[in-house]
C-alpha positions as CSV (number, residue, x, y, z in Angstrom):
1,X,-6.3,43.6,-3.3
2,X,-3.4,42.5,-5.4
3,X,-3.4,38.1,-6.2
4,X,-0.2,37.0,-4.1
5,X,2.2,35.3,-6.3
6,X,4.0,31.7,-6.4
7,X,8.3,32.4,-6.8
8,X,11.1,29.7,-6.2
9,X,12.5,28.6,-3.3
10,X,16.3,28.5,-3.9
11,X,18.7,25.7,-1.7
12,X,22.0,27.0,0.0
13,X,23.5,26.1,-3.5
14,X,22.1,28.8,-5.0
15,X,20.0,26.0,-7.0
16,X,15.7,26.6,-7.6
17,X,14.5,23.6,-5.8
18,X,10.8,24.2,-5.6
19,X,7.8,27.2,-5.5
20,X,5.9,28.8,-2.8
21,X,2.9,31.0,-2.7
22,X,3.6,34.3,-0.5
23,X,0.9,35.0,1.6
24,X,-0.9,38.2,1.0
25,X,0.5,39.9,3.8
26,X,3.5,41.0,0.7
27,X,0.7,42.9,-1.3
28,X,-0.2,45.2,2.1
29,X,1.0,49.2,0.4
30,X,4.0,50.4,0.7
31,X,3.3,53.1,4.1
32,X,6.2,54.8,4.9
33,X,4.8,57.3,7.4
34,X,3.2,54.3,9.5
35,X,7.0,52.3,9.3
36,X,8.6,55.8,10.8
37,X,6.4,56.3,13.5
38,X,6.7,52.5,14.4
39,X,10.5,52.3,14.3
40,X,10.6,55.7,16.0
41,X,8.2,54.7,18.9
42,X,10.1,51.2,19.4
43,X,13.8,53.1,19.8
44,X,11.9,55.1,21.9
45,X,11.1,52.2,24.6
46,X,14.9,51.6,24.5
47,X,15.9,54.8,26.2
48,X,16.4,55.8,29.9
49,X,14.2,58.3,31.7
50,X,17.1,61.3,33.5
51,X,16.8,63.4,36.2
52,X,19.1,65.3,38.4
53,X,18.8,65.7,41.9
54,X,16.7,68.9,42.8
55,X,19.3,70.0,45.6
56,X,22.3,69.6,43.1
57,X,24.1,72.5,42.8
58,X,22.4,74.5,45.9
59,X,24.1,72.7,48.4
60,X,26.4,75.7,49.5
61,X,26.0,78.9,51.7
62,X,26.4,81.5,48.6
63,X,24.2,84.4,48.6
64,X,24.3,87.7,46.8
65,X,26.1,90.8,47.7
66,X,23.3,92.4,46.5
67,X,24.4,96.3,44.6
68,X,26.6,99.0,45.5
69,X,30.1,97.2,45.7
70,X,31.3,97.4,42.5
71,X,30.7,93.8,41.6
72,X,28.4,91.2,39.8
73,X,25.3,90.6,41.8
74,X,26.2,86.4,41.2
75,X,25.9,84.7,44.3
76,X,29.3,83.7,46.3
77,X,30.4,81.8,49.4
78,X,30.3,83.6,52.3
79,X,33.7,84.2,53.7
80,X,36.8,86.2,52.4
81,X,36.9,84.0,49.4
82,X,34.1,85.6,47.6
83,X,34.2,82.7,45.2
84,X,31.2,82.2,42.9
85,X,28.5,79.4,43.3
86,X,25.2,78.2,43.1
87,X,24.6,80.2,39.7
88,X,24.5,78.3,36.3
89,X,28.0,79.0,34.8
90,X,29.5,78.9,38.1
91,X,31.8,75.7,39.1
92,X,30.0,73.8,41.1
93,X,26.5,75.3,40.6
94,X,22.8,74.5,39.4
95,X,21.7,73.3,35.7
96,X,19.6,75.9,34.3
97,X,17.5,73.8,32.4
98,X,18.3,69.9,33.7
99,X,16.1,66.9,32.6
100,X,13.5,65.8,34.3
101,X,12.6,62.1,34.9
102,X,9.0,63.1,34.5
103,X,9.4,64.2,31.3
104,X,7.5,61.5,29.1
105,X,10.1,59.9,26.4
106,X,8.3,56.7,25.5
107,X,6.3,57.3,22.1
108,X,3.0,55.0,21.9
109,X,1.7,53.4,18.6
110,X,-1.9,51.8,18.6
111,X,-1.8,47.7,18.2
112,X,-3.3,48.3,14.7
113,X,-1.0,50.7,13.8
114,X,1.7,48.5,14.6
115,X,0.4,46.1,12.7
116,X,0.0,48.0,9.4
117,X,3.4,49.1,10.0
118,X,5.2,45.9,10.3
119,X,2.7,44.3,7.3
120,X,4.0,47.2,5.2
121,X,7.8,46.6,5.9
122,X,7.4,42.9,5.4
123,X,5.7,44.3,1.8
124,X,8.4,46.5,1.4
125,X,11.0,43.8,1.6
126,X,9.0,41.8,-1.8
127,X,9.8,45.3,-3.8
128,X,12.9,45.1,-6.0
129,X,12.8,49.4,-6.2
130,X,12.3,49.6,-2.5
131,X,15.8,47.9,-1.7
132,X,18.0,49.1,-4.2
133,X,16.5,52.9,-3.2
134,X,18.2,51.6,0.2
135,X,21.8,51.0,-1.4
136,X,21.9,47.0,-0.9
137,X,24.0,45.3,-3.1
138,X,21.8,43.2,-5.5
139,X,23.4,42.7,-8.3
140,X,23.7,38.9,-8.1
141,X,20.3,38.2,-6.0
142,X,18.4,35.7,-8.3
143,X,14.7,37.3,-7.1
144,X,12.9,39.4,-4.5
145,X,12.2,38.4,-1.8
146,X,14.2,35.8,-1.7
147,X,13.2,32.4,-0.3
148,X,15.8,29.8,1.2
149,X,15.1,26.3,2.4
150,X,15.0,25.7,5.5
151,X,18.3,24.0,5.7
152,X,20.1,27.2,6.3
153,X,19.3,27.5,9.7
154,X,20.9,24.1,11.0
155,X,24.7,25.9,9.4
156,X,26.9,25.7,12.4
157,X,30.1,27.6,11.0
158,X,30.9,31.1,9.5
159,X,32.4,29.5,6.9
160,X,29.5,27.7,6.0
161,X,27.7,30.4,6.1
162,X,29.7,32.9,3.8
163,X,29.8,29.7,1.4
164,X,26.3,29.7,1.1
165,X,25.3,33.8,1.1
166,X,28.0,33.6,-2.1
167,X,25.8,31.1,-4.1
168,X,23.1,33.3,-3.3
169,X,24.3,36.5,-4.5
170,X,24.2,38.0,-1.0
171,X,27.9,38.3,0.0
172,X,28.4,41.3,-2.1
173,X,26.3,43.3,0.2
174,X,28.3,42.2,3.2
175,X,31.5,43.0,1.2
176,X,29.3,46.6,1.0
177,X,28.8,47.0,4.8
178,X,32.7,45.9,5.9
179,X,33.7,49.1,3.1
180,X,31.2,51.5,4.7
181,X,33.2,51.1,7.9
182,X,35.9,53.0,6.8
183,X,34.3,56.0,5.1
184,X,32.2,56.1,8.1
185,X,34.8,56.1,11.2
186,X,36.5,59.5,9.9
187,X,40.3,59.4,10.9
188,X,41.5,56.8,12.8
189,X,39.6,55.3,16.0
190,X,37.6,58.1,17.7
191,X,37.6,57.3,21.7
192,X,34.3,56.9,23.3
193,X,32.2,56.8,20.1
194,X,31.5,53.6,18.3
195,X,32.4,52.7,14.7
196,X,29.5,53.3,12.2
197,X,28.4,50.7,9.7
198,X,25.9,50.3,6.7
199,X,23.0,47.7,7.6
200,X,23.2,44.5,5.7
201,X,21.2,41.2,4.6
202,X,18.5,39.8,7.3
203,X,18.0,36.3,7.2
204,X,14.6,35.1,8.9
205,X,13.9,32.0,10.3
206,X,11.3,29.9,11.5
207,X,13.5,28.3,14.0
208,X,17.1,29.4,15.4
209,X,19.2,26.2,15.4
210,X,22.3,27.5,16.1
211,X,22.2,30.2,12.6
212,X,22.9,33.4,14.8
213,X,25.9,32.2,16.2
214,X,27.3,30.8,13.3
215,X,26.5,34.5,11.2
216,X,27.6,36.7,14.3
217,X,30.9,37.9,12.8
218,X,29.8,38.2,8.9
219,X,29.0,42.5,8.7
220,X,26.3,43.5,8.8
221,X,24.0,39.8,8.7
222,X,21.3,39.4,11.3
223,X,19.0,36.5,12.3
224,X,15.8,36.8,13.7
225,X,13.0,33.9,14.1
226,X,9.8,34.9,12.4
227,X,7.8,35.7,16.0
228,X,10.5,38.0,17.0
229,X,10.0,40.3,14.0
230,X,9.3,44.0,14.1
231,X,9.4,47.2,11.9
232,X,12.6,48.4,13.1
233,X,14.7,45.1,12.2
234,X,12.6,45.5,8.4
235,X,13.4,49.0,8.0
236,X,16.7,50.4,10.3
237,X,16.4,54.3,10.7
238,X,12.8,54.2,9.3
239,X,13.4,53.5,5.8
240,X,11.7,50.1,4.7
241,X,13.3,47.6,2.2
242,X,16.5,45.7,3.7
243,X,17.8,42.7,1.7
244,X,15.5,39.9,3.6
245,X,16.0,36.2,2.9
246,X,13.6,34.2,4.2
247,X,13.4,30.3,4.8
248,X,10.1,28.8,3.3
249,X,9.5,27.7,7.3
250,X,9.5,31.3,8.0
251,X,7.4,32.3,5.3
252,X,4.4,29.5,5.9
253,X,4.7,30.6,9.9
254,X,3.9,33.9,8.7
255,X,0.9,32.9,6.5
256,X,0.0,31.3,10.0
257,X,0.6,34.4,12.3
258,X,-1.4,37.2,10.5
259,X,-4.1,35.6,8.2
260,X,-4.4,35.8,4.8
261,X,-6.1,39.0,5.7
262,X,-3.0,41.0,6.4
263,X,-2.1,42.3,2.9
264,X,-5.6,43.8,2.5
């Protein structure tokens, strides 16, 4: 197994301050099969079982005419209207093929699995050619990962928190995920459908202290506390390596969490 390695910890100034030794849980191999099926079975658990109603459809008095009167054997109402019904393709009939709310949707990982999975997208995020491959902005990041103090999570105001994503070479990518809104919309405002967006910087923390809110309206930034994480939030639509900052807090809870075991 790979010897984990000591980097900086940088302050909201953008500013080395100290060093910290990543736990080995950043040397666990790249696996990006394991990361899909995680992130695939996780979306999964987010969607609705459907169903239709069995009778839908059939509720009407249609029946065919059968042959021999010079018309389509579809059923219609009985009466002098002759309309059609019951049929698929008919107004008012039967699905021919509806969904079924036993039809099993939900894809299941074992706990191990899991595990290795969200150990290898953690990994994934300490690899310089695994998020650049993703299209993040990192021009201007002094290192992967990169390691915060702990100070950022006490910021109470966007402002403060644009001010100190800038002295850490993150802003670009944000600048990065407010473009990709127009290239991705099409036209204009399409009604119904929501606008599209790249995924930007995550910033985990040991503790929320009032981060999230302050971050909500910068594009594309999320905040998650260190317990909370999982494979999907490390690697949105399968593909491991998002920009991840991460407070030293965060990164000593997760020594804590997993071993130093996790990275073999």
């Amino acid at each position: 197994m790979p010897h984990a390695k000591t980097i900086k910890i940088y302050n909201l100034q953008g500013k080395p301050t100290g060093k910290i030794t990543l736990p080995a849980i950043f040397t666990t191999p790249l696996r990006p099969d394991v990361i899909k099926r995680a992130v695939l079975a996780i979306q999964s658990s987010k969607r609705h079982p459907q169903g239709r109603d069995p009778m839908a459809g059939k509720r009407t008095s249609a029946e065919s005419r059968g042959t021999g009167l010079a018309m389509a054997r579809i059923p219609r109402v009985k009466g002098g209207s002759g309309r059609a019904a019951f049929a698929p393709g008919t107004v008012g009939g039967r699905q021919a093929h509806p969904p079924t709310a036993e039809k099993i949707i939900v894809r299941r990982i074992s706990k191990k699995e899991a595990h290795l999975a969200l150990f290898s997208a953690i990994a994934a995020t300490a690899s310089k050619d695994a998020v650049a491959q993703r299209g993040h902005a990192i021009e201007d990041v002094p290192q992967i990962p990169l390691i915060v103090e702990d100070s950022i999570q006490e910021l109470k105001t966007t402002k403060e928190v644009e001010q100190a994503l800038t002295s850490l070479g993150v802003i670009s990518d944000t600048y990065r995920v407010k473009a990709s809104r127009k290239t991705r919309a099409g036209k204009g405002k399409r009604r119904g459908r929501k606008m599209k967006q790249a995924v930007g910087p995550l910033i985990v923390v040991a503790e929320n202290k009032g981060l999230a809110k302050a971050a909500s309206n910068i594009p594309g930034v999320d905040i998650v506390t260190v317990n909370n994480l999982n494979a999907e939030m490390l690697a949105p639509g399968t593909h491991a390596g998002r920009l991840t900052l991460w407070t030293n807090g965060a990164v000593e809870r997760l020594g804590k969490l997993y071993g130093e075991g996790a990275g073999a």
